[in-house]
N, CA, C and O atoms as a GROMACS GRO file, in nm:
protein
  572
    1UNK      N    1   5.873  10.416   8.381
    1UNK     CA    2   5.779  10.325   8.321
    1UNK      C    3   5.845  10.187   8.311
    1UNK      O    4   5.963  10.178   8.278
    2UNK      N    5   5.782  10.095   8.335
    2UNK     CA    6   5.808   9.955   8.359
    2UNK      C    7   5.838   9.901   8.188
    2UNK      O    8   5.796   9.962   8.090
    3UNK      N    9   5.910   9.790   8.183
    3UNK     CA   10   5.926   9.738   8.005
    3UNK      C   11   5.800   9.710   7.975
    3UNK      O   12   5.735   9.774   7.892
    4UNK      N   13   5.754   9.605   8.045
    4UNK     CA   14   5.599   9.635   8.037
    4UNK      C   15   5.454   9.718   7.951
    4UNK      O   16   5.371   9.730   7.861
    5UNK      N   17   5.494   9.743   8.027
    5UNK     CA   18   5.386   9.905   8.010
    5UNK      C   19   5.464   9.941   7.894
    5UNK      O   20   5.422   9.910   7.782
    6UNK      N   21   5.591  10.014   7.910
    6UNK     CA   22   5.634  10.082   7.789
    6UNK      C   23   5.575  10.005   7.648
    6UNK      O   24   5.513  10.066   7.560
    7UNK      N   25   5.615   9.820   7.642
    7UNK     CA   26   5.575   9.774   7.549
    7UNK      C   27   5.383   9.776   7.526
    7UNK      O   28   5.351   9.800   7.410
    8UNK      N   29   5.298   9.759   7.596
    8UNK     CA   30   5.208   9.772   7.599
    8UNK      C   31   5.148   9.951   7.508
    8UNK      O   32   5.072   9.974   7.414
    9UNK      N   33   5.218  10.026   7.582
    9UNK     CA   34   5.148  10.138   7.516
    9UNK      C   35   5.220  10.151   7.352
    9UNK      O   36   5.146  10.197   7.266
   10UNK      N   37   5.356  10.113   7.313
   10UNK     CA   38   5.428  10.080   7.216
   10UNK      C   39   5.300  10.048   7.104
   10UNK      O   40   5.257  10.124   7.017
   11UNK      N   41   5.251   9.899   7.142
   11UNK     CA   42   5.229   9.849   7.098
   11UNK      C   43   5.055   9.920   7.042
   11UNK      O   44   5.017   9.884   6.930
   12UNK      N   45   4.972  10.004   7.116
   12UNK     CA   46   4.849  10.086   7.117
   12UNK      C   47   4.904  10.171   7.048
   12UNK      O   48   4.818  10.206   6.967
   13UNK      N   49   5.010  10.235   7.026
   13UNK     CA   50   5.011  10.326   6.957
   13UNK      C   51   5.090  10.328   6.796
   13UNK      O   52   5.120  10.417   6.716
   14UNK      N   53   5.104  10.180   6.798
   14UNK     CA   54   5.111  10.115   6.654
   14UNK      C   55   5.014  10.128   6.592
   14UNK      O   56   5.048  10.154   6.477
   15UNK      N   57   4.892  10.125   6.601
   15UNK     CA   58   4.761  10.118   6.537
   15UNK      C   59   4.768  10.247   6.517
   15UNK      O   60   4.726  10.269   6.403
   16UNK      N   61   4.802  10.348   6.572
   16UNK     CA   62   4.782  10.500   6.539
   16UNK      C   63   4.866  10.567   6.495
   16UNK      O   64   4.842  10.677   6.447
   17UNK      N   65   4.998  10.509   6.499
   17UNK     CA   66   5.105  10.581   6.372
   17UNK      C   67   5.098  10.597   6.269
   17UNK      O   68   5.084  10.506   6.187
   18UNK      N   69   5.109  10.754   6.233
   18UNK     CA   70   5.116  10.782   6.122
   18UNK      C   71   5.244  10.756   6.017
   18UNK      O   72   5.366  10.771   6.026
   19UNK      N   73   5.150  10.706   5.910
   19UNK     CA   74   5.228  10.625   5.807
   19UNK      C   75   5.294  10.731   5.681
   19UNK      O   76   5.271  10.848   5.711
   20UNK      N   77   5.360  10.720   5.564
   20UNK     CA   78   5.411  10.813   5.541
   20UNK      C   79   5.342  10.751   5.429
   20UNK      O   80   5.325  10.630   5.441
   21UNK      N   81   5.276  10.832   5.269
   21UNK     CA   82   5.194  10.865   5.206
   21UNK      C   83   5.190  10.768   5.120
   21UNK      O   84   5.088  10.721   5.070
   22UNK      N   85   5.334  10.725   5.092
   22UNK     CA   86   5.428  10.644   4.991
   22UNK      C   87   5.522  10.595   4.999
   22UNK      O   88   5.617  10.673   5.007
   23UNK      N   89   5.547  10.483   5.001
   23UNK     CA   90   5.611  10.348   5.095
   23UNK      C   91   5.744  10.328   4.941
   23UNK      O   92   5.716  10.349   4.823
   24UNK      N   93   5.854  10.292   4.985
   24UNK     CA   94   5.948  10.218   4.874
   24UNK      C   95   5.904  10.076   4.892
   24UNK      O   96   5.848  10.030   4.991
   25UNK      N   97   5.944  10.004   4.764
   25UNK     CA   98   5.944   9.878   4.719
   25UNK      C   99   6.053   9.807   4.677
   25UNK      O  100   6.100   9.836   4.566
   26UNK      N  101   6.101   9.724   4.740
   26UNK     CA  102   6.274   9.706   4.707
   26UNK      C  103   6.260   9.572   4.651
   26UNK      O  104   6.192   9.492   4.715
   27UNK      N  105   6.307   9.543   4.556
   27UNK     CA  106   6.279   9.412   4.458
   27UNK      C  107   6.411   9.388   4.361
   27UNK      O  108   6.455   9.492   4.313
   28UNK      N  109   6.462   9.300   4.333
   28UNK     CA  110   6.587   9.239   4.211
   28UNK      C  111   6.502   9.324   4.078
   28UNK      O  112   6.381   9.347   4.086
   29UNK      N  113   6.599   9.372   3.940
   29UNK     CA  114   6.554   9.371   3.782
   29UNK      C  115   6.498   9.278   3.746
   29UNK      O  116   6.544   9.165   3.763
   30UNK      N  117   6.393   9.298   3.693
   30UNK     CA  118   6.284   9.151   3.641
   30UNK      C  119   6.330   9.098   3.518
   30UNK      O  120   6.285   8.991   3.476
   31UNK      N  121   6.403   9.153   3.466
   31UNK     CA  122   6.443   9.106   3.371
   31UNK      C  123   6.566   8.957   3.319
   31UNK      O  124   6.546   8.859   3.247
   32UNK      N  125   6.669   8.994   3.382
   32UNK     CA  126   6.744   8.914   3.416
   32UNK      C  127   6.825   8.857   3.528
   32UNK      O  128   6.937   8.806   3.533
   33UNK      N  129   6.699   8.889   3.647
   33UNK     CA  130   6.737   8.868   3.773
   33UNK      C  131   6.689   8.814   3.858
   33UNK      O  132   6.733   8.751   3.955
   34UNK      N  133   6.585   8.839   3.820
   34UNK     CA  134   6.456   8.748   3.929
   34UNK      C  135   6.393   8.594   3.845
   34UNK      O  136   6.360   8.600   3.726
   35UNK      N  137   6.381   8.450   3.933
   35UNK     CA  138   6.339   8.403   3.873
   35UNK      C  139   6.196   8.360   3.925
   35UNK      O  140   6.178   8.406   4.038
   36UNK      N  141   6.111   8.301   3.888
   36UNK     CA  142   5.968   8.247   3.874
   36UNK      C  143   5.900   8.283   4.062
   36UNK      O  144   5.813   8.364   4.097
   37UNK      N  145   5.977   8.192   4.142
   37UNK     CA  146   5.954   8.242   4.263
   37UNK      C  147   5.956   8.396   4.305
   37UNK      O  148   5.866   8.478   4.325
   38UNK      N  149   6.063   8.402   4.310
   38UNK     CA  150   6.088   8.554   4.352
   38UNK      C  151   5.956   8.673   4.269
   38UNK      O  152   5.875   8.743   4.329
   39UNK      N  153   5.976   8.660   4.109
   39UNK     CA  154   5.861   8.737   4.091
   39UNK      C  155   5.713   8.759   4.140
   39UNK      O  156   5.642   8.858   4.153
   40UNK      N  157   5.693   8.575   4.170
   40UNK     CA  158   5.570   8.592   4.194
   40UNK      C  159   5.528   8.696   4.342
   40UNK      O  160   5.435   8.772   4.369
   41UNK      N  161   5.672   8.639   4.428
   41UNK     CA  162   5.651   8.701   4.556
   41UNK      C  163   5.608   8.874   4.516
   41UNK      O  164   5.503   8.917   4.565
   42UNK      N  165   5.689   8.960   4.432
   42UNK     CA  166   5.715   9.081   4.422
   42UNK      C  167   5.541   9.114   4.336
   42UNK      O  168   5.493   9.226   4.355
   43UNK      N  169   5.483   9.040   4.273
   43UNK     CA  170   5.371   9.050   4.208
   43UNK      C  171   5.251   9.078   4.318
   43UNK      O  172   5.173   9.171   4.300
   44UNK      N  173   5.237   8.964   4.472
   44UNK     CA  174   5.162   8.913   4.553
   44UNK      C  175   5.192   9.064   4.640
   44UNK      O  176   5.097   9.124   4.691
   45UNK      N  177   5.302   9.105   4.647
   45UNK     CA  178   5.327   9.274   4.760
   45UNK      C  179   5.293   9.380   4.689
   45UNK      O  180   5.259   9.474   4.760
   46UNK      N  181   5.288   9.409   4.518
   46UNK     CA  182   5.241   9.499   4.442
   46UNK      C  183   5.103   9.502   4.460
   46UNK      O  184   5.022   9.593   4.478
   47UNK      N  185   5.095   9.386   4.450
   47UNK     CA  186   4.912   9.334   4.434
   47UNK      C  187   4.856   9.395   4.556
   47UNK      O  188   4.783   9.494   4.546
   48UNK      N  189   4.880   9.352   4.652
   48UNK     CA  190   4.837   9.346   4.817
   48UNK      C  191   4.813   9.561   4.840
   48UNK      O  192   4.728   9.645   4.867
   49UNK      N  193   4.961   9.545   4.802
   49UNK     CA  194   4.957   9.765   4.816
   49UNK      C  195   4.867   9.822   4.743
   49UNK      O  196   4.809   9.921   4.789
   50UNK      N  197   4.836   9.776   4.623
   50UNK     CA  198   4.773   9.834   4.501
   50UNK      C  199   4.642   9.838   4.583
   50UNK      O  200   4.602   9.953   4.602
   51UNK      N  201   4.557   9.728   4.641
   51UNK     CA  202   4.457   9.655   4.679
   51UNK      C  203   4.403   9.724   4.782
   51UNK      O  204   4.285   9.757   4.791
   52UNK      N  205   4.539   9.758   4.902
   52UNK     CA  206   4.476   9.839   5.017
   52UNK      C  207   4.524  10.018   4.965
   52UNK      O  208   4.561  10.094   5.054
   53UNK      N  209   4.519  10.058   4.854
   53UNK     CA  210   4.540  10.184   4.808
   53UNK      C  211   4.648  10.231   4.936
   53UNK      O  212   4.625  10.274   5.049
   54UNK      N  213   4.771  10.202   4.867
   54UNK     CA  214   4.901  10.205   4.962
   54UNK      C  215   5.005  10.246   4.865
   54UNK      O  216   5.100  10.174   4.833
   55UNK      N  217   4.978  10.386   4.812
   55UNK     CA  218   5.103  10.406   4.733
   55UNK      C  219   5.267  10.365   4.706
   55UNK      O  220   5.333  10.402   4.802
   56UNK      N  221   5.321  10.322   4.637
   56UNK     CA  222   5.486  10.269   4.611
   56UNK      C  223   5.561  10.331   4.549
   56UNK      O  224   5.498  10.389   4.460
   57UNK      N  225   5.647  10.349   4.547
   57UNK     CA  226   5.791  10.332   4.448
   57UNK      C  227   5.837  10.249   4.431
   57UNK      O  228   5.901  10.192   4.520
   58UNK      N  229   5.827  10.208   4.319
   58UNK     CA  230   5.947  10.089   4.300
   58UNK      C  231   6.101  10.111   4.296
   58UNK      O  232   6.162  10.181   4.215
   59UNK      N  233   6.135  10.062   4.366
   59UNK     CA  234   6.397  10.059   4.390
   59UNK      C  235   6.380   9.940   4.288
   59UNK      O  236   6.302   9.855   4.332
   60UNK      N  237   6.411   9.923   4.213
   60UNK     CA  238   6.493   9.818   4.174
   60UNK      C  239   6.642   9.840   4.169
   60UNK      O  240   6.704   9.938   4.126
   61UNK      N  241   6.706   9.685   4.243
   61UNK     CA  242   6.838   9.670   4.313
   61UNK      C  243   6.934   9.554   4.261
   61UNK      O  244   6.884   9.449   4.303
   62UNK      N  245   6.995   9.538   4.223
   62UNK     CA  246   7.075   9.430   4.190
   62UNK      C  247   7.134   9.367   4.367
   62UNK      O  248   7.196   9.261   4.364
   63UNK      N  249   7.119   9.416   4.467
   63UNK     CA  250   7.161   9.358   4.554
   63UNK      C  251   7.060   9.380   4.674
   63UNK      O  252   7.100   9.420   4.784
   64UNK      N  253   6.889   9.345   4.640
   64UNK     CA  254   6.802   9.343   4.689
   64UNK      C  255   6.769   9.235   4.853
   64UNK      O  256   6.703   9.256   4.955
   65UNK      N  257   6.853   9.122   4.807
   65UNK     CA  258   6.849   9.010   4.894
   65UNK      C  259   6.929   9.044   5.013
   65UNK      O  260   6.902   9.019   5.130
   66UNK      N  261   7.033   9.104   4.964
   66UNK     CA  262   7.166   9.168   5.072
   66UNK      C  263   7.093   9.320   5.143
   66UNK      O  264   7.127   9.368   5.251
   67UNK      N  265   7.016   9.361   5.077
   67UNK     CA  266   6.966   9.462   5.200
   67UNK      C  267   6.868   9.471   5.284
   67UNK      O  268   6.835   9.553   5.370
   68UNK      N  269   6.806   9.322   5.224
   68UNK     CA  270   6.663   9.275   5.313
   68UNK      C  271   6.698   9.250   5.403
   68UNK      O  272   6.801   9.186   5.384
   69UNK      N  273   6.666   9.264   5.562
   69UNK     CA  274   6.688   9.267   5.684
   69UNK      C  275   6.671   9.091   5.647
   69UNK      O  276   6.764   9.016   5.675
   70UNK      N  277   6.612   9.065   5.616
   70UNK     CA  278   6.549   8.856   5.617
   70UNK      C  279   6.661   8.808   5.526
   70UNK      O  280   6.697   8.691   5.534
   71UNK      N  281   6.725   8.902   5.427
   71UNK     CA  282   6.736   8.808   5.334
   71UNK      C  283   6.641   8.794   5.217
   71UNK      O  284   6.683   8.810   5.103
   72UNK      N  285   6.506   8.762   5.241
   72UNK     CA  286   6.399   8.755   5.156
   72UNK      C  287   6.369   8.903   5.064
   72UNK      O  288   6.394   9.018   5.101
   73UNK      N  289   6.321   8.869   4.966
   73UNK     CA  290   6.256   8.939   4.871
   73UNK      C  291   6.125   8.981   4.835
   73UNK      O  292   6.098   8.875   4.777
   74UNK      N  293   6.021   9.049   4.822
   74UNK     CA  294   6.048   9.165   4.830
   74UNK      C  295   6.072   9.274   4.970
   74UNK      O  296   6.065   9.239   5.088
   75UNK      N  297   6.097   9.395   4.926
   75UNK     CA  298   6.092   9.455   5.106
   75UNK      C  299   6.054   9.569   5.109
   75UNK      O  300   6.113   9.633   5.022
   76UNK      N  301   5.957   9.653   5.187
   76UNK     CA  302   5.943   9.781   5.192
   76UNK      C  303   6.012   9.846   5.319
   76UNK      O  304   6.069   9.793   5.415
   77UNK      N  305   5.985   9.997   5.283
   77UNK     CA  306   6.075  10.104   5.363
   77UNK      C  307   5.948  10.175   5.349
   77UNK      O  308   5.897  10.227   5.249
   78UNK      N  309   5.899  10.163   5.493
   78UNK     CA  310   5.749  10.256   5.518
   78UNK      C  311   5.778  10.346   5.697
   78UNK      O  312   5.736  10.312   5.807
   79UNK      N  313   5.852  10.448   5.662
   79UNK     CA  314   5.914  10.578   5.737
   79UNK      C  315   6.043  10.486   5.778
   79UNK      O  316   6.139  10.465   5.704
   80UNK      N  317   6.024  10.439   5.910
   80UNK     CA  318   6.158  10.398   5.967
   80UNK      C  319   6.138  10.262   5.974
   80UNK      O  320   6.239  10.197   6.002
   81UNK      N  321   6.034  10.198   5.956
   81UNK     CA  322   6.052  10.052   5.916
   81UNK      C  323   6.087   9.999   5.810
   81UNK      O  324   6.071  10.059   5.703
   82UNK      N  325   6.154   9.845   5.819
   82UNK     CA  326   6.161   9.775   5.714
   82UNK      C  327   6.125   9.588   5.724
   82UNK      O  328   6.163   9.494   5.793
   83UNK      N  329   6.042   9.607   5.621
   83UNK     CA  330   5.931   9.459   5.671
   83UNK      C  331   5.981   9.372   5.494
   83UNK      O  332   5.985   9.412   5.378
   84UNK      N  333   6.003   9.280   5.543
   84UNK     CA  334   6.068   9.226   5.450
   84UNK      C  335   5.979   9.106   5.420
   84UNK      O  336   5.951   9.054   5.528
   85UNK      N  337   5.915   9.030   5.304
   85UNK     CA  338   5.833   8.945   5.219
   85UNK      C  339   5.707   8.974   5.297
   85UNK      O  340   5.693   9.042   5.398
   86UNK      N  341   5.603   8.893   5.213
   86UNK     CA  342   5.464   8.894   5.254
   86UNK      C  343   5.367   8.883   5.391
   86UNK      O  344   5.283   8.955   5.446
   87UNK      N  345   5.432   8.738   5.415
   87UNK     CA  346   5.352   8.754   5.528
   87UNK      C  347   5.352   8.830   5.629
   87UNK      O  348   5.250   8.843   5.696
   88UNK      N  349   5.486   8.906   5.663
   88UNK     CA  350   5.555   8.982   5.774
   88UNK      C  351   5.519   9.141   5.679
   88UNK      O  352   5.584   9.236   5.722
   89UNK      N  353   5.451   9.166   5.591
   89UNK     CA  354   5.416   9.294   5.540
   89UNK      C  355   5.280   9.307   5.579
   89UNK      O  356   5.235   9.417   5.613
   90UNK      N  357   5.188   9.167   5.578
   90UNK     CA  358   5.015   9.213   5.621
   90UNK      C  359   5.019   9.206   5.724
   90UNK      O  360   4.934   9.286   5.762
   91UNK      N  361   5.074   9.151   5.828
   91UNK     CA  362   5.034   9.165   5.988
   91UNK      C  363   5.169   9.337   6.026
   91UNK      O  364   5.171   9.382   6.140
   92UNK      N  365   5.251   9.394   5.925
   92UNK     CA  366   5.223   9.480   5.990
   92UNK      C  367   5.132   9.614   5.936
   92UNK      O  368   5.126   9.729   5.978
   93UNK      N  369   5.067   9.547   5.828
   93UNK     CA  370   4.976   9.703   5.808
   93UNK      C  371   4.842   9.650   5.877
   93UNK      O  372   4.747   9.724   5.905
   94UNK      N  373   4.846   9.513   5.902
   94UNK     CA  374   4.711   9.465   6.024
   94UNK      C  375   4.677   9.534   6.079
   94UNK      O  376   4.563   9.582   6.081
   95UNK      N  377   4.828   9.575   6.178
   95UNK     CA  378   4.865   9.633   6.313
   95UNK      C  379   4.762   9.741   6.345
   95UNK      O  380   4.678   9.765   6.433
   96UNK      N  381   4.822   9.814   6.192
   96UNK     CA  382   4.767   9.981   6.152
   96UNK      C  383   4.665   9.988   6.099
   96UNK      O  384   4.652  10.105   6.065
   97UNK      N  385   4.581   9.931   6.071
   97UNK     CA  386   4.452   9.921   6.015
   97UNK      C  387   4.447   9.934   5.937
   97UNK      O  388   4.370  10.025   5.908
   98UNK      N  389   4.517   9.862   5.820
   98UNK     CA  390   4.502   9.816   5.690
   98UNK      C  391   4.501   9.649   5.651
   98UNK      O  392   4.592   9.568   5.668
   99UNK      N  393   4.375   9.628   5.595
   99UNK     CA  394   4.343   9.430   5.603
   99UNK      C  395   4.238   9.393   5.507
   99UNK      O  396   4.116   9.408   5.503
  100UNK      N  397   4.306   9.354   5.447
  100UNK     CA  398   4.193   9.335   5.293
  100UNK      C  399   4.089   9.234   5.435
  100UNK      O  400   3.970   9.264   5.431
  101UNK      N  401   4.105   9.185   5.486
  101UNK     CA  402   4.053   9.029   5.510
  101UNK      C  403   3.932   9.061   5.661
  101UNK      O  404   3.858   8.982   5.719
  102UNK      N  405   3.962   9.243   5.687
  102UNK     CA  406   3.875   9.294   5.806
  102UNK      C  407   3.712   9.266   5.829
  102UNK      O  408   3.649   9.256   5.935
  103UNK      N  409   3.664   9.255   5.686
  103UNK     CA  410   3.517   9.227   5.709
  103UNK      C  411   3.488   9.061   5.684
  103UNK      O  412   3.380   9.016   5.643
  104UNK      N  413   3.595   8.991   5.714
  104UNK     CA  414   3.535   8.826   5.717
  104UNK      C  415   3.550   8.802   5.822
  104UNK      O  416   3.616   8.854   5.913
  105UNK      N  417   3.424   8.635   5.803
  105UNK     CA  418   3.420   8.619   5.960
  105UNK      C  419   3.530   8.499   5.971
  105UNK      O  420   3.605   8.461   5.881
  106UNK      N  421   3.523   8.452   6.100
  106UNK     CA  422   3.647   8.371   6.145
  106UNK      C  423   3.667   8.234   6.020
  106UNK      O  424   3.776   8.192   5.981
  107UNK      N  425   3.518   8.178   5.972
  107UNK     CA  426   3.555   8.084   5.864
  107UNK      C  427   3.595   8.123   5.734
  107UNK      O  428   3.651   8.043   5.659
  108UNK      N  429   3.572   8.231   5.703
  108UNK     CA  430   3.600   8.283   5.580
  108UNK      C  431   3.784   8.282   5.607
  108UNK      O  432   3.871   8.225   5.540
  109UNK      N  433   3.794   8.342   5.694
  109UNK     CA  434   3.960   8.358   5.771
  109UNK      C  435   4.036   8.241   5.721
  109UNK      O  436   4.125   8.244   5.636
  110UNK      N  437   3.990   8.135   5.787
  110UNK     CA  438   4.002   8.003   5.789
  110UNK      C  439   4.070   7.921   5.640
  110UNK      O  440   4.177   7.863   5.620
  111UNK      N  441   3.948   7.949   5.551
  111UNK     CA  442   3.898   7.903   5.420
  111UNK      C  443   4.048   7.994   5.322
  111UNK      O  444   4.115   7.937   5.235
  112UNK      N  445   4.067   8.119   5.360
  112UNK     CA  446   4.145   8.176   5.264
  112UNK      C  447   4.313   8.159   5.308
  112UNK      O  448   4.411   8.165   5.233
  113UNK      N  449   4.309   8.137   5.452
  113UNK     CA  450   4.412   8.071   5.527
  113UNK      C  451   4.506   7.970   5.451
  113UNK      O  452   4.627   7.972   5.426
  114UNK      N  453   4.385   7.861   5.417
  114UNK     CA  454   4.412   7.734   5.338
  114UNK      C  455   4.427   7.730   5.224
  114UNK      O  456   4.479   7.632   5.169
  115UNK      N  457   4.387   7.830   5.165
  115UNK     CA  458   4.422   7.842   4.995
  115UNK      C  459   4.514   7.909   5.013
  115UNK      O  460   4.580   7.905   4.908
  116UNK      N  461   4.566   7.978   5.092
  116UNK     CA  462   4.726   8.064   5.024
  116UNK      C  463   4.807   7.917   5.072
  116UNK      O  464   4.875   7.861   4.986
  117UNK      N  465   4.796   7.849   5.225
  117UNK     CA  466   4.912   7.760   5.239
  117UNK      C  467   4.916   7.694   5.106
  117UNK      O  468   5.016   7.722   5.040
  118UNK      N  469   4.794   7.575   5.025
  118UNK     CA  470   4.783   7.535   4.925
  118UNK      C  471   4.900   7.586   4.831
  118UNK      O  472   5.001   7.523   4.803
  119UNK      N  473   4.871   7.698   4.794
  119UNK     CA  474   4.942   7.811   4.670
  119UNK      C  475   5.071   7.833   4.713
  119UNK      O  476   5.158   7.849   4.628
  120UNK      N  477   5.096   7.836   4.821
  120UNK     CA  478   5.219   7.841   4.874
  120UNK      C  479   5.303   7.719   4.872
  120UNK      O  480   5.411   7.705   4.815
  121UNK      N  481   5.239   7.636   4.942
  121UNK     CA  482   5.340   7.441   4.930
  121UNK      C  483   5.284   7.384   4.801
  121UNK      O  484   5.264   7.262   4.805
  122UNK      N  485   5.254   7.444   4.691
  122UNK     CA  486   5.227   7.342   4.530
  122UNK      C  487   5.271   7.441   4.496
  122UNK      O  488   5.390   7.454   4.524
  123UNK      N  489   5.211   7.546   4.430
  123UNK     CA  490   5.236   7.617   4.303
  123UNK      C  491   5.404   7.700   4.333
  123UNK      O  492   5.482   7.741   4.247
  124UNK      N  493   5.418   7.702   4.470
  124UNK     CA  494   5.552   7.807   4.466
  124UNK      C  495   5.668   7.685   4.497
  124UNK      O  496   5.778   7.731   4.527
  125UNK      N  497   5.660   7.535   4.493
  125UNK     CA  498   5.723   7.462   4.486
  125UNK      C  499   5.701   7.404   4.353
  125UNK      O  500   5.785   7.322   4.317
  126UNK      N  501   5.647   7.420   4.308
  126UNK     CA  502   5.631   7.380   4.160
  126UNK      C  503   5.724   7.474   4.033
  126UNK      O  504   5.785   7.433   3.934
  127UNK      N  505   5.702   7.608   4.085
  127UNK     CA  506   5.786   7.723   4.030
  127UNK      C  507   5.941   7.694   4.071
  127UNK      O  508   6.034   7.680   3.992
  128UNK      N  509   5.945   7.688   4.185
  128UNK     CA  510   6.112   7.641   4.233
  128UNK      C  511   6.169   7.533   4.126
  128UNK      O  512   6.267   7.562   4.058
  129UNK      N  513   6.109   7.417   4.116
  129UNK     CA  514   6.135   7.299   4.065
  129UNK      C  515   6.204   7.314   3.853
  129UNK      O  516   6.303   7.276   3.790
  130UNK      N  517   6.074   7.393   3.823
  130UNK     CA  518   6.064   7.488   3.734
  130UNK      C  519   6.198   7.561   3.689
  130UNK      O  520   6.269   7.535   3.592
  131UNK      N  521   6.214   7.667   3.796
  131UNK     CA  522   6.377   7.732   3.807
  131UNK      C  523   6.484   7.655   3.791
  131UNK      O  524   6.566   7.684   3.705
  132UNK      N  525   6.501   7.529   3.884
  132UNK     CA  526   6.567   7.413   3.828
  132UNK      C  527   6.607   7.369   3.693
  132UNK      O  528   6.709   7.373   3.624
  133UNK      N  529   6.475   7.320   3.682
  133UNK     CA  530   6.457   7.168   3.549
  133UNK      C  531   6.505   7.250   3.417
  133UNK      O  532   6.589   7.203   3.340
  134UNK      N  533   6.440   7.385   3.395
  134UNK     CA  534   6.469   7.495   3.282
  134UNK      C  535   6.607   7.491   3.208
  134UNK      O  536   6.632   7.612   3.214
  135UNK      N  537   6.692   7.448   3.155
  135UNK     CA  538   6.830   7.467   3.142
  135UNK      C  539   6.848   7.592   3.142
  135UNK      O  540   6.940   7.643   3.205
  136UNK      N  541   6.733   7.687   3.047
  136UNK     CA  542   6.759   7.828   2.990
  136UNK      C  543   6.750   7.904   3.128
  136UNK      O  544   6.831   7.982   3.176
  137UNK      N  545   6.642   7.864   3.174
  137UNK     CA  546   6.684   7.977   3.310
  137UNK      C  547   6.796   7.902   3.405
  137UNK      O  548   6.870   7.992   3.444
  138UNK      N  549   6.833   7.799   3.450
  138UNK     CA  550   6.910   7.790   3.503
  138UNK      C  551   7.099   7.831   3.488
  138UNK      O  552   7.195   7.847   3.563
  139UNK      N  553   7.064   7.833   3.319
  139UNK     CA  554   7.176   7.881   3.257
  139UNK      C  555   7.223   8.029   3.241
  139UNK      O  556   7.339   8.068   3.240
  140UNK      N  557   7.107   8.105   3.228
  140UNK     CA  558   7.099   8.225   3.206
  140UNK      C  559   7.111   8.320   3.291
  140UNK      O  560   7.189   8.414   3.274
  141UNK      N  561   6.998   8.297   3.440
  141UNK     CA  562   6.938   8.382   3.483
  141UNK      C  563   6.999   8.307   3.652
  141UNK      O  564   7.052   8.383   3.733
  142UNK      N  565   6.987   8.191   3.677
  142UNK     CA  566   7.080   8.144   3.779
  142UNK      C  567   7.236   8.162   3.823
  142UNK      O  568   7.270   8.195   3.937
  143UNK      N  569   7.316   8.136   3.725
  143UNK     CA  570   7.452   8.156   3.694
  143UNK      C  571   7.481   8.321   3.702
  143UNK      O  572   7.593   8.365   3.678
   0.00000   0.00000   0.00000
């Protein structure tokens, strides 16, 4: 079989792999570990699983960042994959036919497109800034 092809049928039979019942959730202690950003991220992948009825476990890790293939936070372990923060978690349960976003049409697509970038370049730069300016968290929970 050609790379090709191999990737081609690879890729058809992504949509039809079977997924395993209950996925891990790998995330920092919320308590004194994660700050404003990071939670929200771990809130937005709870949310998203909860949403497409995608059972979890939560890992909480003190060295969550160091086992994320990205680096980034949060990450699941769904059989032999590992898909690390948000956006790279919905295009791959897309793949498999899981998509909150399946019954809109291309403007609706569009429209909700633009409100996450929005939410994404203000409010999660606003939270960063936040993490900063804070003495208490920067003192506390940074250090």
């Amino acid at each position: 079989m050609t790379t090709l092809v191999a990737q081609a049928v690879s890729s058809q039979m992504a949509g039809h792999e079977r997924l395993p019942d209950t996925v891990s959730l790998f995330q920092p202690y919320e308590v004194k570990q994660i700050l404003l950003p990071e939670a929200a991220k771990c809130l937005a992948v709870k949310t998203y699983l909860h949403m497409c009825d995608i059972k979890f476990h939560l890992e909480l890790r003190t060295n969550a960042e160091q086992m994320s293939p990205s680096g980034g936070i949060p990450f699941v372990k769904v059989g032999p994959h590992i898909v690390a923060e948000f956006e790279p978690l919905l295009e791959f349960y897309a793949l498999r036919g899981k998509s909150l976003s399946e019954d809109m049409v291309a403007s609706q697509k569009a429209e909700m497109k633009a409100y996450m970038s929005l939410v994404i370049n203000t409010l999660h730069m606003a939270e960063c800034k936040t993490g900063i300016m804070e003495s208490f968290i920067f003192l506390e929970v940074t250090e």
